[in-house]
C-alpha positions as CSV (number, residue, x, y, z in Angstrom):
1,X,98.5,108.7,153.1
2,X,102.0,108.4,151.8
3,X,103.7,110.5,154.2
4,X,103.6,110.8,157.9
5,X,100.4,112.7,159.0
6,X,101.3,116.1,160.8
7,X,99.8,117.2,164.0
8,X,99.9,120.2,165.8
9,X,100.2,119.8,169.5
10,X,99.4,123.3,171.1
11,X,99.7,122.7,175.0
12,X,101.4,124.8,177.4
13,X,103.0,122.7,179.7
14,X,106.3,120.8,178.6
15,X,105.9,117.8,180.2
16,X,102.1,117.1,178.4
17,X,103.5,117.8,174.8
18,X,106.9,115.6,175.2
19,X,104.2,112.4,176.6
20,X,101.8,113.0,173.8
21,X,104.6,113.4,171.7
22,X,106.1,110.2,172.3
23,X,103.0,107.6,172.1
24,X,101.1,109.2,169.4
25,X,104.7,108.4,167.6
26,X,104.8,105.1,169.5
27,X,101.1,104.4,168.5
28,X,101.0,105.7,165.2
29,X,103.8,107.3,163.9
30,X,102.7,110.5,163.4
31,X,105.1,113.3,162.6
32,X,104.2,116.0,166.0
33,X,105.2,119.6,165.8
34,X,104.4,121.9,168.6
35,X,104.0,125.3,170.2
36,X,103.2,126.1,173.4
37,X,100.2,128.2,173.3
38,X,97.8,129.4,171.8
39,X,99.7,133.0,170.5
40,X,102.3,130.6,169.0
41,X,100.0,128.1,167.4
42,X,98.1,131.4,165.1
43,X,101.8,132.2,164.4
44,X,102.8,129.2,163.2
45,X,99.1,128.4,161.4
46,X,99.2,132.1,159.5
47,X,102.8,132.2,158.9
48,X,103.5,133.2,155.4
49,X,105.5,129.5,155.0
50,X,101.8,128.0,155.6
51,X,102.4,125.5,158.2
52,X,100.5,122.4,157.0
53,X,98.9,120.0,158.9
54,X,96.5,117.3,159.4
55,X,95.1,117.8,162.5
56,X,95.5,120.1,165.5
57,X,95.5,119.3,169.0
58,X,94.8,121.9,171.0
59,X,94.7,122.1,174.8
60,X,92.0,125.0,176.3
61,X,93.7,126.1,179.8
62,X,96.8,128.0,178.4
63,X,98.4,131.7,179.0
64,X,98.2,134.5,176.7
65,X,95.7,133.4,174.1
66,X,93.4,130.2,175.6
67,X,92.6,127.1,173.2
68,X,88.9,128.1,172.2
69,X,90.3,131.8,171.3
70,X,93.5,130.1,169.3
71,X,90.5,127.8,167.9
72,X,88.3,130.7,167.0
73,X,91.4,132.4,165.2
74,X,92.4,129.2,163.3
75,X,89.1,128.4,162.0
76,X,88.9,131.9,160.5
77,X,91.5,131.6,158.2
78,X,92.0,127.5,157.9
79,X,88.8,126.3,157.8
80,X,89.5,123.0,156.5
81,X,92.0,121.9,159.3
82,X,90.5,119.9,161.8
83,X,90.8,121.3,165.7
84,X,90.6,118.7,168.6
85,X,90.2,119.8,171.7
86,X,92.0,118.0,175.0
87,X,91.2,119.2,178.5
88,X,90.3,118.2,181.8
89,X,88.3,121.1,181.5
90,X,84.8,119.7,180.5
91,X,82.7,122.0,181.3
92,X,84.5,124.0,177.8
93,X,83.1,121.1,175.9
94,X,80.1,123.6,174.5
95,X,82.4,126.9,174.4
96,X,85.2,124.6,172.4
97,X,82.6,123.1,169.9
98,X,81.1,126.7,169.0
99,X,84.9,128.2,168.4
100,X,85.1,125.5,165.7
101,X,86.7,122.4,167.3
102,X,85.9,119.3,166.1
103,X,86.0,117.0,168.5
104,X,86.4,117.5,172.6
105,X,88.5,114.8,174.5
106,X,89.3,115.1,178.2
107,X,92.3,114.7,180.2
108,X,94.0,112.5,181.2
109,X,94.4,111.0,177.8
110,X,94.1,107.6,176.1
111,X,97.0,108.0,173.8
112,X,95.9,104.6,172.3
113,X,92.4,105.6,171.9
114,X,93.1,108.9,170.0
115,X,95.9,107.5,167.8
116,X,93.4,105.4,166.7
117,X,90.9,108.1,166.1
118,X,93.3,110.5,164.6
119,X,94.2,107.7,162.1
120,X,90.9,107.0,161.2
121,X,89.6,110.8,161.0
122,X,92.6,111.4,158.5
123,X,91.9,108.1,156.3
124,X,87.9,108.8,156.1
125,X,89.0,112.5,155.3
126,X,87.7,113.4,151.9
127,X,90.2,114.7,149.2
128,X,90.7,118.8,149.4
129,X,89.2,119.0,145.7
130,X,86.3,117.3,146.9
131,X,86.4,118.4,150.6
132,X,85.7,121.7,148.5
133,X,82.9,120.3,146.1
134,X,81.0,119.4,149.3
135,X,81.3,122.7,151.0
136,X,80.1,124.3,147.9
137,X,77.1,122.1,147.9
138,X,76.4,122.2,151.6
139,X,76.9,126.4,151.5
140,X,74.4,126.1,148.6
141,X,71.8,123.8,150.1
142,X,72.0,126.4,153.4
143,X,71.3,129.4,150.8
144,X,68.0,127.1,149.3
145,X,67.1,126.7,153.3
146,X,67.3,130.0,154.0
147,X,65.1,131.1,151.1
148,X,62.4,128.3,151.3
149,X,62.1,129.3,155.5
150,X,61.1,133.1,155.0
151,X,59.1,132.1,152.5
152,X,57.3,129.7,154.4
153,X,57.3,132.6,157.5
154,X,55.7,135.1,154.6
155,X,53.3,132.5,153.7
156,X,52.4,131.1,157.6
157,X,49.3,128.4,157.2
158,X,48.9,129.4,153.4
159,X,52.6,127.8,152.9
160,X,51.7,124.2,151.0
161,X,52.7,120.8,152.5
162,X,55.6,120.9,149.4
163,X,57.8,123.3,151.1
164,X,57.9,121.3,154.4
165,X,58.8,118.7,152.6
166,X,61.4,120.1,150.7
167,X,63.0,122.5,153.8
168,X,62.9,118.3,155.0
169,X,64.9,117.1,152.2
170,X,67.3,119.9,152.2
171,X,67.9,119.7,155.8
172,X,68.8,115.6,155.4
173,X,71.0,116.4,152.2
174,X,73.2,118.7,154.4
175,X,73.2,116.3,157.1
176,X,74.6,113.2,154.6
177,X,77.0,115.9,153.3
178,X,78.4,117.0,156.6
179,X,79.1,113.4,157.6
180,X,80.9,112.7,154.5
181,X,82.9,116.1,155.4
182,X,83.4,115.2,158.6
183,X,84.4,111.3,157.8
Protein backbone atom coordinates (compact mmCIF):
# COMPACT_ATOMS: atom_id res chain seq x y z
CA UNK A 1 0.00 0.00 0.00
CA UNK A 2 1.12 3.47 -0.99
CA UNK A 3 -0.86 5.44 1.32
CA UNK A 4 -1.58 5.17 4.94
CA UNK A 5 -4.18 2.34 5.67
CA UNK A 6 -7.43 3.83 7.22
CA UNK A 7 -9.17 2.36 10.20
CA UNK A 8 -12.25 3.02 11.70
CA UNK A 9 -12.22 3.02 15.45
CA UNK A 10 -15.86 2.85 16.68
CA UNK A 11 -15.63 2.86 20.61
CA UNK A 12 -17.60 4.76 22.88
CA UNK A 13 -15.53 5.81 25.51
CA UNK A 14 -12.98 8.75 24.78
CA UNK A 15 -10.20 7.76 26.61
CA UNK A 16 -10.05 3.96 24.62
CA UNK A 17 -10.12 5.64 21.07
CA UNK A 18 -7.37 8.51 21.92
CA UNK A 19 -4.93 5.20 23.44
CA UNK A 20 -5.64 3.08 20.39
CA UNK A 21 -5.36 6.07 18.46
CA UNK A 22 -1.98 6.83 19.46
CA UNK A 23 -0.02 3.30 19.28
CA UNK A 24 -1.60 1.91 16.33
CA UNK A 25 -0.03 5.32 14.87
CA UNK A 26 3.10 4.74 17.05
CA UNK A 27 3.14 1.05 15.94
CA UNK A 28 2.17 1.34 12.45
CA UNK A 29 1.29 4.39 11.22
CA UNK A 30 -2.05 3.96 10.41
CA UNK A 31 -4.18 6.88 9.46
CA UNK A 32 -7.33 6.40 12.56
CA UNK A 33 -10.69 8.06 12.04
CA UNK A 34 -13.38 7.60 14.59
CA UNK A 35 -16.93 7.76 15.85
CA UNK A 36 -18.21 7.02 18.92
CA UNK A 37 -20.81 4.47 18.46
CA UNK A 38 -22.24 2.45 16.70
CA UNK A 39 -25.26 5.01 15.18
CA UNK A 40 -22.25 7.13 14.09
CA UNK A 41 -20.06 4.54 12.55
CA UNK A 42 -23.45 3.40 9.87
CA UNK A 43 -23.48 7.17 9.31
CA UNK A 44 -20.22 7.64 8.50
CA UNK A 45 -19.98 3.98 6.48
CA UNK A 46 -23.37 4.84 4.31
CA UNK A 47 -22.72 8.45 3.91
CA UNK A 48 -23.22 9.44 0.43
CA UNK A 49 -19.17 10.77 0.45
CA UNK A 50 -18.46 6.78 0.95
CA UNK A 51 -16.17 6.84 3.79
CA UNK A 52 -13.36 4.39 2.79
CA UNK A 53 -11.57 2.27 4.75
CA UNK A 54 -9.38 -0.60 5.42
CA UNK A 55 -10.51 -2.04 8.35
CA UNK A 56 -12.96 -1.33 11.15
CA UNK A 57 -12.46 -1.68 14.64
CA UNK A 58 -15.34 -1.97 16.38
CA UNK A 59 -16.01 -2.11 20.10
CA UNK A 60 -19.51 -4.35 21.18
CA UNK A 61 -20.53 -2.66 24.64
CA UNK A 62 -21.76 0.83 23.28
CA UNK A 63 -25.10 3.10 23.66
CA UNK A 64 -27.65 3.53 21.07
CA UNK A 65 -26.81 0.98 18.45
CA UNK A 66 -24.19 -1.98 20.10
CA UNK A 67 -21.04 -3.17 17.98
CA UNK A 68 -22.68 -6.60 16.60
CA UNK A 69 -25.90 -4.48 15.52
CA UNK A 70 -23.49 -1.53 13.90
CA UNK A 71 -21.66 -4.87 12.44
CA UNK A 72 -24.77 -6.48 11.21
CA UNK A 73 -25.63 -2.95 9.42
CA UNK A 74 -22.16 -2.51 7.86
CA UNK A 75 -21.91 -5.85 6.46
CA UNK A 76 -25.20 -5.32 4.67
CA UNK A 77 -24.16 -2.67 2.58
CA UNK A 78 -20.01 -3.01 2.70
CA UNK A 79 -19.47 -6.38 2.45
CA UNK A 80 -15.97 -6.20 1.55
CA UNK A 81 -14.69 -4.11 4.57
CA UNK A 82 -13.27 -6.05 7.14
CA UNK A 83 -15.03 -5.75 10.90
CA UNK A 84 -12.74 -6.58 13.99
CA UNK A 85 -14.26 -6.84 16.97
CA UNK A 86 -12.53 -5.58 20.55
CA UNK A 87 -14.21 -6.31 23.80
CA UNK A 88 -13.68 -7.52 27.14
CA UNK A 89 -16.84 -8.91 26.51
CA UNK A 90 -16.03 -12.64 25.40
CA UNK A 91 -18.75 -14.30 25.81
CA UNK A 92 -20.00 -11.93 22.31
CA UNK A 93 -17.32 -13.82 20.58
CA UNK A 94 -20.09 -16.17 18.76
CA UNK A 95 -22.93 -13.24 18.47
CA UNK A 96 -19.95 -10.92 16.92
CA UNK A 97 -18.68 -13.61 14.42
CA UNK A 98 -22.40 -14.34 13.09
CA UNK A 99 -23.11 -10.35 12.61
CA UNK A 100 -20.12 -10.55 10.19
CA UNK A 101 -16.96 -9.62 12.14
CA UNK A 102 -13.97 -10.95 11.17
CA UNK A 103 -11.92 -11.40 13.81
CA UNK A 104 -12.75 -11.06 17.83
CA UNK A 105 -10.00 -9.62 20.10
CA UNK A 106 -10.49 -8.99 23.83
CA UNK A 107 -9.71 -6.15 25.97
CA UNK A 108 -7.40 -5.02 27.30
CA UNK A 109 -5.47 -4.77 24.07
CA UNK A 110 -2.02 -5.54 22.72
CA UNK A 111 -1.66 -2.51 20.54
CA UNK A 112 1.64 -4.20 19.28
CA UNK A 113 0.06 -7.44 18.58
CA UNK A 114 -2.89 -6.00 16.47
CA UNK A 115 -0.75 -3.46 14.61
CA UNK A 116 0.95 -6.24 13.51
CA UNK A 117 -2.07 -8.16 12.53
CA UNK A 118 -3.83 -5.33 10.99
CA UNK A 119 -0.72 -4.78 8.79
CA UNK A 120 -0.55 -8.14 7.71
CA UNK A 121 -4.42 -8.68 7.08
CA UNK A 122 -4.22 -5.53 4.76
CA UNK A 123 -0.89 -6.75 2.81
CA UNK A 124 -2.29 -10.48 2.30
CA UNK A 125 -5.70 -8.65 1.26
CA UNK A 126 -6.39 -9.60 -2.32
CA UNK A 127 -7.03 -6.80 -4.92
CA UNK A 128 -10.87 -5.55 -5.03
CA UNK A 129 -11.05 -6.82 -8.85
CA UNK A 130 -10.03 -9.99 -7.72
CA UNK A 131 -11.49 -9.92 -4.11
CA UNK A 132 -14.55 -9.81 -6.54
CA UNK A 133 -13.50 -12.72 -8.99
CA UNK A 134 -13.30 -14.95 -5.81
CA UNK A 135 -16.65 -14.08 -4.50
CA UNK A 136 -18.13 -14.75 -7.79
CA UNK A 137 -16.50 -18.14 -7.71
CA UNK A 138 -17.09 -19.03 -4.14
CA UNK A 139 -21.10 -17.72 -4.58
CA UNK A 140 -21.04 -20.08 -7.62
CA UNK A 141 -19.34 -23.18 -6.06
CA UNK A 142 -22.18 -22.61 -2.96
CA UNK A 143 -25.04 -22.56 -5.93
CA UNK A 144 -23.19 -26.25 -7.44
CA UNK A 145 -23.42 -27.32 -3.44
CA UNK A 146 -26.65 -26.56 -3.01
CA UNK A 147 -27.86 -28.38 -6.20
CA UNK A 148 -25.67 -31.59 -5.84
CA UNK A 149 -27.06 -31.89 -1.84
CA UNK A 150 -30.93 -32.09 -2.74
CA UNK A 151 -30.05 -34.12 -5.30
CA UNK A 152 -28.28 -36.42 -3.23
CA UNK A 153 -31.39 -36.05 -0.43
CA UNK A 154 -33.84 -36.95 -3.68
CA UNK A 155 -31.64 -39.79 -4.48
CA UNK A 156 -30.88 -41.11 -0.54
CA UNK A 157 -28.72 -44.62 -0.88
CA UNK A 158 -29.44 -44.64 -4.77
CA UNK A 159 -27.12 -41.36 -4.87
CA UNK A 160 -23.55 -42.78 -6.52
CA UNK A 161 -20.26 -42.50 -4.61
CA UNK A 162 -19.47 -39.53 -7.58
CA UNK A 163 -21.61 -37.04 -5.91
CA UNK A 164 -19.99 -37.48 -2.50
CA UNK A 165 -17.10 -36.96 -3.95
CA UNK A 166 -17.72 -34.04 -5.79
CA UNK A 167 -20.08 -32.20 -2.79
CA UNK A 168 -16.16 -33.10 -1.31
CA UNK A 169 -14.27 -31.28 -3.85
CA UNK A 170 -16.64 -28.41 -3.92
CA UNK A 171 -16.63 -28.00 -0.31
CA UNK A 172 -12.44 -27.93 -0.23
CA UNK A 173 -12.50 -25.42 -3.33
CA UNK A 174 -14.53 -22.94 -1.26
CA UNK A 175 -12.52 -23.51 1.67
CA UNK A 176 -8.97 -22.65 -0.41
CA UNK A 177 -11.01 -19.73 -1.79
CA UNK A 178 -12.19 -18.26 1.44
CA UNK A 179 -8.64 -18.35 2.80
CA UNK A 180 -7.30 -16.57 -0.14
CA UNK A 181 -10.37 -13.93 0.64
CA UNK A 182 -9.69 -13.78 3.91
CA UNK A 183 -5.58 -13.55 3.57
Amino acid sequence: MDSKPKILVVEDQSSIRDITETFLDLYAHFEILTAKNGVEAVRLMNSPEGLTVDLILMDIRMPQLDGIMATRQIQAFRPNVPIWALSAYSNKRGQVVAAGAERFYGKPVNYSHLATEITKRLKDRPEPNREAEIKAEITEHQNRLSFLRRRKAKLGNDAPVSLDQEVEEIEASIDILQDQLNG
